[in-house]
C-alpha positions as CSV (number, residue, x, y, z in Angstrom):
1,X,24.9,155.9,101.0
2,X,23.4,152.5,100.2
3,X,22.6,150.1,103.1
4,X,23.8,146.5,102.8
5,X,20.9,144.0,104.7
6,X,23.0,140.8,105.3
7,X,21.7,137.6,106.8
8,X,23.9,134.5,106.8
9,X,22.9,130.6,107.4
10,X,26.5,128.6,109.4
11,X,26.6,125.0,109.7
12,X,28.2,123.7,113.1
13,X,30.3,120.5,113.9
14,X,27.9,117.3,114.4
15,X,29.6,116.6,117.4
16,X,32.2,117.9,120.1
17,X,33.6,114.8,119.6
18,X,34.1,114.3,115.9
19,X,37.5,115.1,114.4
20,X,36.4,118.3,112.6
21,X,35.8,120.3,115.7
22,X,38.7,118.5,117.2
23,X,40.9,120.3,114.6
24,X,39.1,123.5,113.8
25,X,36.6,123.9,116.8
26,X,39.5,126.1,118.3
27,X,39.5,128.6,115.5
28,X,36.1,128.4,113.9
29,X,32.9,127.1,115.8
30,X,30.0,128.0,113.2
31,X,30.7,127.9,109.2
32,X,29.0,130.2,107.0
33,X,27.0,128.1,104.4
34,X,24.7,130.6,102.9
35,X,24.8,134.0,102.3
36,X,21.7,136.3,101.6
37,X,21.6,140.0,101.3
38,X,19.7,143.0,100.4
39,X,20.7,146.6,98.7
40,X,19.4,149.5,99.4
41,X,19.2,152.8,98.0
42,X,19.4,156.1,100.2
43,X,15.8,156.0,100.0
44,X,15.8,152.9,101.4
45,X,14.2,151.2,97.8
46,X,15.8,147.2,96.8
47,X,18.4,148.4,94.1
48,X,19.6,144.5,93.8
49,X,20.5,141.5,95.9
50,X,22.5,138.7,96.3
51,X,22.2,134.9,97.4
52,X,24.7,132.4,96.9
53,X,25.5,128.4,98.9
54,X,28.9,127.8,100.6
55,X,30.7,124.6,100.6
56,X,31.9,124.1,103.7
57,X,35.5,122.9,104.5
58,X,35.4,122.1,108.2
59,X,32.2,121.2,108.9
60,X,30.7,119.5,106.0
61,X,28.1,117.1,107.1
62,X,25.1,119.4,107.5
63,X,24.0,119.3,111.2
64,X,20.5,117.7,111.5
65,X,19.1,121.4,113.4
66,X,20.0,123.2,110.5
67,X,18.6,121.5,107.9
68,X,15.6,121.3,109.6
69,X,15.7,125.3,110.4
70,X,17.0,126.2,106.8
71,X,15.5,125.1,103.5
72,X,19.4,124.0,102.5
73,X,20.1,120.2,101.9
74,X,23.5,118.7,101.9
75,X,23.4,118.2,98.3
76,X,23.2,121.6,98.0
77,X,26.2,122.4,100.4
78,X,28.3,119.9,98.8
79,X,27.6,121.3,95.2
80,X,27.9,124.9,96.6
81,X,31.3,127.3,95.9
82,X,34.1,127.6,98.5
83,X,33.4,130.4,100.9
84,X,37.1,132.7,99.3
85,X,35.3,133.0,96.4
86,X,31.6,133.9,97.7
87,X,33.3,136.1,99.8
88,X,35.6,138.1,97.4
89,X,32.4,138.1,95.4
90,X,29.9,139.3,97.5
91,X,32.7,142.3,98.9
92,X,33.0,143.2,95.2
93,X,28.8,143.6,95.0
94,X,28.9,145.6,98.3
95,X,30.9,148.3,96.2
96,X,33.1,150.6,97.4
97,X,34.4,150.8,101.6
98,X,32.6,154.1,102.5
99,X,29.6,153.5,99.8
100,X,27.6,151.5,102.3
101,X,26.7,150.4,105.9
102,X,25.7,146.7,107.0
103,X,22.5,146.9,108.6
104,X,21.4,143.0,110.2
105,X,18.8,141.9,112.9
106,X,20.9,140.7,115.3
107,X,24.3,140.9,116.6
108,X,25.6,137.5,115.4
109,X,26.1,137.8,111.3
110,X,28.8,140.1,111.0
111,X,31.0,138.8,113.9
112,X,30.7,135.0,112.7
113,X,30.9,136.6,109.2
114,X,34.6,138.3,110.5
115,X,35.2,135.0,112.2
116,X,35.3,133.1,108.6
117,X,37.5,135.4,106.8
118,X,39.7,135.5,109.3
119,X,39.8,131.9,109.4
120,X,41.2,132.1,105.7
121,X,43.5,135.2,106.3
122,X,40.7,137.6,104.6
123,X,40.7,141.2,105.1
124,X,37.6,142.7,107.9
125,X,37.9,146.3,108.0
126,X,35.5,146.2,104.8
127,X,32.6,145.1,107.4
128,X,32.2,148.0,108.6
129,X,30.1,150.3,109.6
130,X,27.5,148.1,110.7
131,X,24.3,148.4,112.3
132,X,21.9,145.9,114.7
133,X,18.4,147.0,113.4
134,X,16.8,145.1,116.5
135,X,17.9,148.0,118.3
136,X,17.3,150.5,116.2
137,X,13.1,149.2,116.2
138,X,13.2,148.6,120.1
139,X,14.3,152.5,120.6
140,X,11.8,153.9,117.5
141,X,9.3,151.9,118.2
142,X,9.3,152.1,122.5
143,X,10.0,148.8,122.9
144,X,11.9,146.9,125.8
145,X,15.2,145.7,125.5
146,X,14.9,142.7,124.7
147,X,15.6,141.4,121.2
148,X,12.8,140.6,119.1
149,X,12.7,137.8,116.6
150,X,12.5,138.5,113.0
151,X,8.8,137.1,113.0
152,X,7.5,138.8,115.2
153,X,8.1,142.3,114.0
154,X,6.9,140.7,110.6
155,X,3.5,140.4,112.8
156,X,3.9,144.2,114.4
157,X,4.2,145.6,111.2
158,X,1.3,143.6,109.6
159,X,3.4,142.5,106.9
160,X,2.9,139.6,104.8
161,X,4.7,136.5,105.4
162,X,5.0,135.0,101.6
163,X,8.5,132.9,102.0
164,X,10.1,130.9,104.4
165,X,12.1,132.0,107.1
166,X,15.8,130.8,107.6
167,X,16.6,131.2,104.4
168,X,19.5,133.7,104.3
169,X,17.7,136.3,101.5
170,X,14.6,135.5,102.3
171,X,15.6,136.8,105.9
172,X,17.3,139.7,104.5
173,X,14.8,140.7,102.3
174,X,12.3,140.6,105.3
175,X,14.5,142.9,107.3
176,X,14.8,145.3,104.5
177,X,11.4,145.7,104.9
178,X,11.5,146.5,108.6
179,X,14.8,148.7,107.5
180,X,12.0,150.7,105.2
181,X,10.2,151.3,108.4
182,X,12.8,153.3,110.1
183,X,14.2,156.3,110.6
184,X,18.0,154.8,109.7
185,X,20.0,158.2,109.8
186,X,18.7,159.1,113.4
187,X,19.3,155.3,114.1
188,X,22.7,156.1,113.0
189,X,23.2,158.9,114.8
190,X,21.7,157.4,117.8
191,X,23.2,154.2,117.7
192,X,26.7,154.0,119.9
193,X,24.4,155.8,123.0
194,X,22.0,152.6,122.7
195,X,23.9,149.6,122.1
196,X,26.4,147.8,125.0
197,X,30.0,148.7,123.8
198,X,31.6,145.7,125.1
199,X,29.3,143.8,122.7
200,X,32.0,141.8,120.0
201,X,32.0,144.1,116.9
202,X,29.6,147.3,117.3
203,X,32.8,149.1,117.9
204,X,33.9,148.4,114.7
205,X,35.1,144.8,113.0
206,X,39.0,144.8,112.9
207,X,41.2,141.3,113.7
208,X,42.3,141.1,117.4
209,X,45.8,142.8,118.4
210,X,46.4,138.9,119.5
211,X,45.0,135.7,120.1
212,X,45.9,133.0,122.8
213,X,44.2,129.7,122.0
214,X,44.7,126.2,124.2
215,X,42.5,122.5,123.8
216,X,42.7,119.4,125.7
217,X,42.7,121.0,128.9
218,X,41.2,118.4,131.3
219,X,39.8,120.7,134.4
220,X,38.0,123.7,133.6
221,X,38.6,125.5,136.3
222,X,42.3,125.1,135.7
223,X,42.0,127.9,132.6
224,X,41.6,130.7,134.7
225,X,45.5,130.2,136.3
226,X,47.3,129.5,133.2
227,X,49.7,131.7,132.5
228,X,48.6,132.6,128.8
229,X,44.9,133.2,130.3
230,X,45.9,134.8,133.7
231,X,48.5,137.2,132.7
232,X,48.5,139.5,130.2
233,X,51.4,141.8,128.3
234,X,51.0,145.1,126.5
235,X,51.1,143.9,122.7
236,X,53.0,147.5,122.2
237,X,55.4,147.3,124.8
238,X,55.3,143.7,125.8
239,X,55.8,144.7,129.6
240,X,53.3,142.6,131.7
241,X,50.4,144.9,132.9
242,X,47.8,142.2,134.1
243,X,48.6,139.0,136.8
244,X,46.1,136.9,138.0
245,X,43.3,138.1,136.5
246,X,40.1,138.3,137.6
247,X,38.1,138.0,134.8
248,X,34.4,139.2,134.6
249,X,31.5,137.0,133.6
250,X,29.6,138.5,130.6
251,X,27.3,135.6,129.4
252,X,27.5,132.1,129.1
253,X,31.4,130.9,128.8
254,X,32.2,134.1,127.8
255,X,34.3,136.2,130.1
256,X,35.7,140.1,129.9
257,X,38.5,141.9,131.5
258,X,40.2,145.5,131.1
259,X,44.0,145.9,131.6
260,X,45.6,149.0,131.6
261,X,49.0,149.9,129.9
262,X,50.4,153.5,131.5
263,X,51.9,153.9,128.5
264,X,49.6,152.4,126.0
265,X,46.0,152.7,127.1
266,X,43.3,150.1,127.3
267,X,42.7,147.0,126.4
268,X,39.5,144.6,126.4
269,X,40.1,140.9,126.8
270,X,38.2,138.6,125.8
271,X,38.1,134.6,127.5
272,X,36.3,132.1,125.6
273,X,36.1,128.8,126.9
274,X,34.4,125.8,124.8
275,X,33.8,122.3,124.9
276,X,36.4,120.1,123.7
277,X,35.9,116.4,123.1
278,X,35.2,113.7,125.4
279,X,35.8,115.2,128.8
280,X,38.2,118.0,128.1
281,X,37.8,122.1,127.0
282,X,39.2,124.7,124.8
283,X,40.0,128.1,125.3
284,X,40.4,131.3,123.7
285,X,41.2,134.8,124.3
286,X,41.8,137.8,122.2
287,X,42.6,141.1,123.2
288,X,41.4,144.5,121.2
289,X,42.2,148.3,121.8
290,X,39.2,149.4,124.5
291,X,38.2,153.1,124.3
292,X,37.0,155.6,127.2
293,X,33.3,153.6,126.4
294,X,34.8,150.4,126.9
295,X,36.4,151.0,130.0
296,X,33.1,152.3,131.5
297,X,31.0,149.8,130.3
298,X,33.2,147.3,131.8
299,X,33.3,148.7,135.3
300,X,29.6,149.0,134.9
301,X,29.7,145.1,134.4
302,X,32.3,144.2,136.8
303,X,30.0,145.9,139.6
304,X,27.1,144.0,138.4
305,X,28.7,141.0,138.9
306,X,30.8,141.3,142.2
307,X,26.4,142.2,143.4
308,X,25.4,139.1,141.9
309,X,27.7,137.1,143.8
310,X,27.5,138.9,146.8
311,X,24.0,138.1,147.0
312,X,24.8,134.5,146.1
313,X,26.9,134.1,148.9
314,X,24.3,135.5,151.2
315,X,21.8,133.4,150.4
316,X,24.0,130.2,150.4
317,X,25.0,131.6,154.0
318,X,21.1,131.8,155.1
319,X,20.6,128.6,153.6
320,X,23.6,126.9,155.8
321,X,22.1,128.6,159.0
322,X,18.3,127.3,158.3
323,X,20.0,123.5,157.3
């Protein structure tokens, strides 16, 4: 098996208020402008590698934080090729589905990448497997949990530092070296026992069953009793299985909920809500086929929350009684 080390540079709108995100910010919030990306053989050597610029279509004024994080000008965006074509490209030097696993540092490239192609009706199922190698180093290498910047394990590993970081194959070829480093079949093996299953994508990239998006909405809080975001029908059997939900914070604007089809199974929800422009929000949920994993990991989280705000309340009640 070869291992594919991807890292990806996105552009984002220049404001909530400008009439790109106003017409795509709904359906695609960061657009891939570079990508960069490694091949390795089983024995982990560089076999070859790839690096090509995106011209964006929906964002196309480079944001001023990314071309001060990436070596990319907008003269090279706007001369770059449109992203169908890097993309059918850069599937066809992955080779063949089963030939390869995506290995990245981080959890962000290959959702965002999924993101993209669905955004111009491309296929996904080619992403996977993939693989977070920030985990992978925290459990080989005793480390906490947290995630570790690309840098830093750079520094751990007393490697030398000769190009630029945030550049997409510079990136990639700096985790290919960490990738060198570790033991990736017993990562493999060990990876669905280390990594959070409710986490977008490490169960496997595949489109969502649906998606429910809404904009304009003036009141946030007014999201979570609309019908299309509180209720909820089996996509097999369309009977309703969820009513006012109750949906679980996971991070951020970003919100999780399991309903249960007797029939059908599980499925995850996901709730999205961004900022729209001016004053007003957007909203998006997806739903996706949640295993036995799923399901515990979510009732794991839900606990954790309905603590948190227990103990929130509490101390808001001490706080009254002391005022």
């Amino acid at each position: 098996m070869n291992y594919i080390v991807l890292d990806l540079e996105w552009n984002q709108p220049i404001s909530k208020d400008s009439p790109s995100y106003q017409e795509y910010g709904n359906y695609l919030t960061s657009e891939i402008i570079q990508f960069g990306a490694v091949k390795l053989n089983g024995s982990k050597s560089v076999i070859s590698s790839f690096r090509s610029v995106v011209s964006p279509k929906c964002y196309r004024t480079l944001h001023h934080h990314v071309e001060q994080l990436t070596s990319l000008t907008q003269r090279d965006i706007d001369s770059g090729l449109p992203f169908p074509v890097i993309a059918q490209r850069f599937r066809k030097w992955c080779g063949e589905e089963g030939s390869y696993a995506f290995l990245t540092w981080g959890y962000d490239d290959i959702p965002t990448l999924a993101a993209n192609l669905m955004f111009y009706k491309m296929e996904t199922e080619w992403l996977n497997p993939w693989y977070n190698l920030q985990i992978m180093f925290n459990d080989q290498e005793g480390q906490d949990a947290n995630q570790k910047g690309l840098s830093s394990v750079i520094e751990y590993y007393h490697l030398q530092q000769k190009n630029q970081f945030h550049d997409a194959l510079n990136d990639a070829r700096y985790t290919a070296m960490v990738a060198a480093r570790l033991d990736l079949k017993q990562g493999m093996m060990d990876y669905q026992k280390l990594v959070n299953p409710l986490i977008l994508g490490v169960k496997g990239v595949a489109p969502p069953l649906e998606t429910i998006r809404a904009q304009n909405i003036i009141n946030r809080k007014t999201i979570f009793v609309m019908k299309e975001f509180a209720q909820f029908s089996c996509p097999n059997c369309k009977k309703v299985i969820a009513e006012s939900i109750s949906w679980v914070k996971q991070s951020g604007d970003k919100y999780i909920y399991v309903a249960e089809c007797p029939q059908h199974g599980a499925y995850l929800l996901r709730l999205r809500i961004l900022k729209g422009g001016g004053e007003t929000f957007m909203a998006l949920r997806t739903a996706e086929e949640a295993d036995e994993d799923i399901v515990k990991a979510y009732h794991v989280r839900e606990a954790k929350e309905l603590e948190r705000i227990e103990i929130m309340k509490l101390k808001k009640n001490a706080k009254t009684e002391d005022d």
